[in-house]
C-alpha positions as CSV (number, residue, x, y, z in Angstrom):
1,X,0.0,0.0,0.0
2,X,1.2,3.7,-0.9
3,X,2.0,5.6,2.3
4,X,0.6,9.5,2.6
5,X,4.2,11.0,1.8
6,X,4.2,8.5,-1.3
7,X,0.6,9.9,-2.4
8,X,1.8,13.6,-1.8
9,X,4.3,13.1,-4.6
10,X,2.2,11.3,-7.2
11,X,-1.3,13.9,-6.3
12,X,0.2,17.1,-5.7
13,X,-2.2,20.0,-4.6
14,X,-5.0,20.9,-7.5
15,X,-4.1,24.5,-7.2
16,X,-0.4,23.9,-7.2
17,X,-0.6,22.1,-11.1
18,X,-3.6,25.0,-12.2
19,X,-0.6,27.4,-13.6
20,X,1.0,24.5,-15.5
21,X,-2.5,23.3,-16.5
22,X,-3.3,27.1,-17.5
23,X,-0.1,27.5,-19.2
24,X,-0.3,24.7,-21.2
25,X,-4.1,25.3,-22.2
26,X,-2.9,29.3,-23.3
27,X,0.2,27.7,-25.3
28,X,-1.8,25.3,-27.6
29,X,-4.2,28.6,-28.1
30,X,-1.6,30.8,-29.4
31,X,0.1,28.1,-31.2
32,X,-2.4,25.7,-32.3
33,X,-5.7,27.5,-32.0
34,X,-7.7,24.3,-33.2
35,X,-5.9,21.3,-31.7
36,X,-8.4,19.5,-29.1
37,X,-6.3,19.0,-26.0
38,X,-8.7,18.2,-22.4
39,X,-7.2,18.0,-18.9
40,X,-9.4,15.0,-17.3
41,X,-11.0,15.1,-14.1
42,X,-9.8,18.0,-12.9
43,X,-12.8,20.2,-10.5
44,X,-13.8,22.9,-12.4
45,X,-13.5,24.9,-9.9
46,X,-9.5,25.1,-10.3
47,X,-9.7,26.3,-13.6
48,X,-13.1,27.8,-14.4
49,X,-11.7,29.6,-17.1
50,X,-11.1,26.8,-19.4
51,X,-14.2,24.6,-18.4
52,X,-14.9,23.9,-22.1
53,X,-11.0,22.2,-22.0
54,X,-11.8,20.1,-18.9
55,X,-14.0,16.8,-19.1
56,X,-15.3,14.6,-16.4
57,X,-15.9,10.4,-17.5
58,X,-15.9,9.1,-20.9
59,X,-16.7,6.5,-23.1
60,X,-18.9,3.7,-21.4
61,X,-15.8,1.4,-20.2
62,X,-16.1,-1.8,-18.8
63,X,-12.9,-3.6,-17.2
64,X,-12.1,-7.2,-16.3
65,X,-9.3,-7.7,-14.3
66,X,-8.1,-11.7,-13.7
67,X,-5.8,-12.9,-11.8
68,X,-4.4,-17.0,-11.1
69,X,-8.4,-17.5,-9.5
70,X,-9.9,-16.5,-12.6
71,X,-11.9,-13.4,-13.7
72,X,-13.2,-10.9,-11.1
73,X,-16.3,-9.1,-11.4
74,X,-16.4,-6.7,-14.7
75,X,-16.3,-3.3,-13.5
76,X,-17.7,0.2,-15.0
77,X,-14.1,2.3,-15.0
78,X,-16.2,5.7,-14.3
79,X,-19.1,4.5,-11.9
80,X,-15.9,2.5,-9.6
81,X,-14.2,6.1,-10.3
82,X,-17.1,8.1,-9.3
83,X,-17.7,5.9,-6.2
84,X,-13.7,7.4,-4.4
85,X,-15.0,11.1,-5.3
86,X,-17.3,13.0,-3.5
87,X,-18.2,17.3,-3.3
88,X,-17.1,19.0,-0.3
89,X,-20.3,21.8,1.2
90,X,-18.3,24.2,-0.9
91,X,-19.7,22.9,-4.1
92,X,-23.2,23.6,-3.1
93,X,-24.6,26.0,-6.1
94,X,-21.9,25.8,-8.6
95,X,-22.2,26.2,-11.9
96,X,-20.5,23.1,-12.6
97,X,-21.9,20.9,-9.9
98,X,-24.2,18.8,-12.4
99,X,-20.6,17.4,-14.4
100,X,-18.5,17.7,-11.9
101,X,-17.6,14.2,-10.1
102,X,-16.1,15.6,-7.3
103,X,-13.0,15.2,-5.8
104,X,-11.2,11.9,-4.4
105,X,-11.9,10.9,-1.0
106,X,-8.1,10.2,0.0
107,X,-7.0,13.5,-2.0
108,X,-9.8,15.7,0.7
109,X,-8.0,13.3,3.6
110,X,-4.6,14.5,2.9
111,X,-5.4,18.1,1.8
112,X,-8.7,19.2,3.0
113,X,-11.2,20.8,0.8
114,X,-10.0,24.6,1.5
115,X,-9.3,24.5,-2.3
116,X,-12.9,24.2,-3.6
117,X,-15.6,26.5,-3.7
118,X,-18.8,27.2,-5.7
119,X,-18.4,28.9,-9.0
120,X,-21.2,31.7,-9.6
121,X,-23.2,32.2,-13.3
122,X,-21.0,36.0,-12.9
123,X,-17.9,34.1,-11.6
124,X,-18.0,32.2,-15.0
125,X,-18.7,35.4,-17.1
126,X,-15.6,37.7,-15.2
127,X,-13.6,34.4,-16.0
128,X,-14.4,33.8,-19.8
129,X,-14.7,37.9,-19.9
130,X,-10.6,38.3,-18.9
131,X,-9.7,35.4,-20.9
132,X,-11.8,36.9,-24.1
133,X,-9.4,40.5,-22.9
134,X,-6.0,38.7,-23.1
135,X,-6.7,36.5,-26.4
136,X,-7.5,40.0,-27.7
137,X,-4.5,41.9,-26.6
138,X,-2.1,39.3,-27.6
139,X,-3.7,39.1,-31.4
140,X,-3.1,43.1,-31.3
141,X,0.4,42.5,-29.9
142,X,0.9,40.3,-32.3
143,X,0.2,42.5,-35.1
144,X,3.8,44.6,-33.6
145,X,2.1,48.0,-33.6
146,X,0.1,50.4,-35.1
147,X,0.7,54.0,-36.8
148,X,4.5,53.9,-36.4
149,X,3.2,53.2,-32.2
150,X,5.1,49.9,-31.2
151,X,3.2,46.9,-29.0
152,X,4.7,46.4,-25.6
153,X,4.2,43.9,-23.4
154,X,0.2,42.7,-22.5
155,X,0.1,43.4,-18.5
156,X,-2.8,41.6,-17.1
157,X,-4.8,42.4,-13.6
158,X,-7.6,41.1,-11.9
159,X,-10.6,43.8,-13.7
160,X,-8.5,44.6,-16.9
161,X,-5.8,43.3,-19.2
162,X,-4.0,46.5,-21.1
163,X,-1.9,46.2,-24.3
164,X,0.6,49.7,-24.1
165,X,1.4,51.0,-27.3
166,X,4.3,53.3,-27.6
167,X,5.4,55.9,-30.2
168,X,9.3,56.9,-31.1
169,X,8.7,59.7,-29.2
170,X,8.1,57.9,-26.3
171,X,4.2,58.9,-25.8
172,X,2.2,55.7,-24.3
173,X,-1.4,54.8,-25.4
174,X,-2.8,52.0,-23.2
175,X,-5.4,49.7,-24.9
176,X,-7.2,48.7,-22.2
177,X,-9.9,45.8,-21.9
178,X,-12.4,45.8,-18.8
179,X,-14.2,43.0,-17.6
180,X,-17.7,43.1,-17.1
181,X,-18.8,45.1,-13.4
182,X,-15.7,47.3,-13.6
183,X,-16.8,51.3,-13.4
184,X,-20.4,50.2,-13.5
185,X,-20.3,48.5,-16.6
186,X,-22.4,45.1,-17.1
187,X,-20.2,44.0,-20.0
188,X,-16.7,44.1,-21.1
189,X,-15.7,47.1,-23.0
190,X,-12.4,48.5,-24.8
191,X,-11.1,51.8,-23.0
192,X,-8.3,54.1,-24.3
193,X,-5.6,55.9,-22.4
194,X,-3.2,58.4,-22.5
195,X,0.2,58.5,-20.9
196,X,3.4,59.6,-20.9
197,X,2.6,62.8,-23.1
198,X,-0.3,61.5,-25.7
199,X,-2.5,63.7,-26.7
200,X,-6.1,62.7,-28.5
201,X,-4.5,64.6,-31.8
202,X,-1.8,62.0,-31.9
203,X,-3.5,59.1,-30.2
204,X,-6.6,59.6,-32.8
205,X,-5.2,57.9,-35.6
206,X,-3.8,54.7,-33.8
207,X,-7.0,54.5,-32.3
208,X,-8.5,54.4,-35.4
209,X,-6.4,51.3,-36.4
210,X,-7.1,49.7,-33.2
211,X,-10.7,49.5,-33.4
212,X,-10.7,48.6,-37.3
213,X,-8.2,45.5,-36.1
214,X,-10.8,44.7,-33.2
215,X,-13.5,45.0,-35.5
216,X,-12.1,42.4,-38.1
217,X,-10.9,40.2,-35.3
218,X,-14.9,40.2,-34.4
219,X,-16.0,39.6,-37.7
220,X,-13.4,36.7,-38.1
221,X,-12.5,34.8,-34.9
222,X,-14.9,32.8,-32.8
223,X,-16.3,34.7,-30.4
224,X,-15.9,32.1,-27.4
């Protein structure tokens, strides 16, 4: 039998593998926009913002181990698997909780269930809102500038993910996407800002540019 420290190092903590999960997730997006990659089984919860990547079960599966007796009893792989998982109380009234098996009984015995929690309708639409910002200012970034204004690097915060654009003069126009709630808003919205000496005479142009290359992204990428 597998010893707790032995278990620690095979299950790590959910919340410990998210970044690498979320990493690898953003990677195949930028580089392979239409490859179908999942992470299995993981609680929704940990990643809500790729839910749609995540997957609980599978395929109806039926196993038969044997051994020198003979055959044991045939087993369904994802009722036995559902059988170790259960929801902690924080799962009550989350958005996920009808496909969501749960978490392993021996992973909530060695961890505890601090990790999970309920994932609101308006958690879900913050979530896909922010992710929606950053696929948008890295496609402008991508792009390398606009109007003789270079692309810095995206910064990303919790309400707002803001693609700087610089000129040679060193005048800064932020492009600035807000999630939905921020400044009263009930949807996400593209804000401009000047910094660093801009003025709307010389930011007017690259703005222009901006919202032509947003509107063409709209018309031509999915939306989701």
């Amino acid at each position: 039998p597998r010893d707790e420290a032995t278990m620690r190092e095979l299950l790590p903590r959910y919340t410990d593998m998210a970044p690498y999960f979320r990493a690898m997730l953003e990677g195949f997006e930028a580089r392979l926009p239409g490859f179908d990659v999942n992470v299995g089984n993981l609680p929704y919860c940990v990643l809500p913002e790729w839910s749609e990547r995540v997957h609980h079960g599978g395929e109806e599966t039926v196993t038969q181990s044997c051994d020198t007796e003979g055959l044991e009893v045939a087993v369904d792989k994802y009722e036995w698997h559902y059988s170790m998982r259960r929801h902690p109380a924080g799962c009550d009234g989350c958005a996920f909780r009808a496909r969501c098996s749960g978490v392993y009984g021996e992973y909530l015995a060695m961890y505890g269930d601090g990790e999970f929690r309920a994932v609101t309708e308006a958690d879900l639409r913050a979530h896909r809102a922010r992710r929606r910002a950053l696929r948008l200012a890295r496609a402008l970034h991508g792009v390398g500038g606009f109007g003789g204004w270079r692309a810095e690097d995206v910064r990303e915060g919790a309400d707002e993910t803001v693609l700087p654009l610089r000129s040679a003069e060193g005048a800064r126009l932020d492009v600035v996407f807000l999630g939905p709630g921020t400044a009263g808003r009930e949807g996400a919205a593209v804000d401009f800002r000047l910094a660093d000496g801009a003025t709307v005479e010389l930011a007017r142009p690259v703005v222009a540019q901006v919202v032509a290359a947003l509107a063409e992204r709209a018309r031509t990428a999915p939306v989701a």
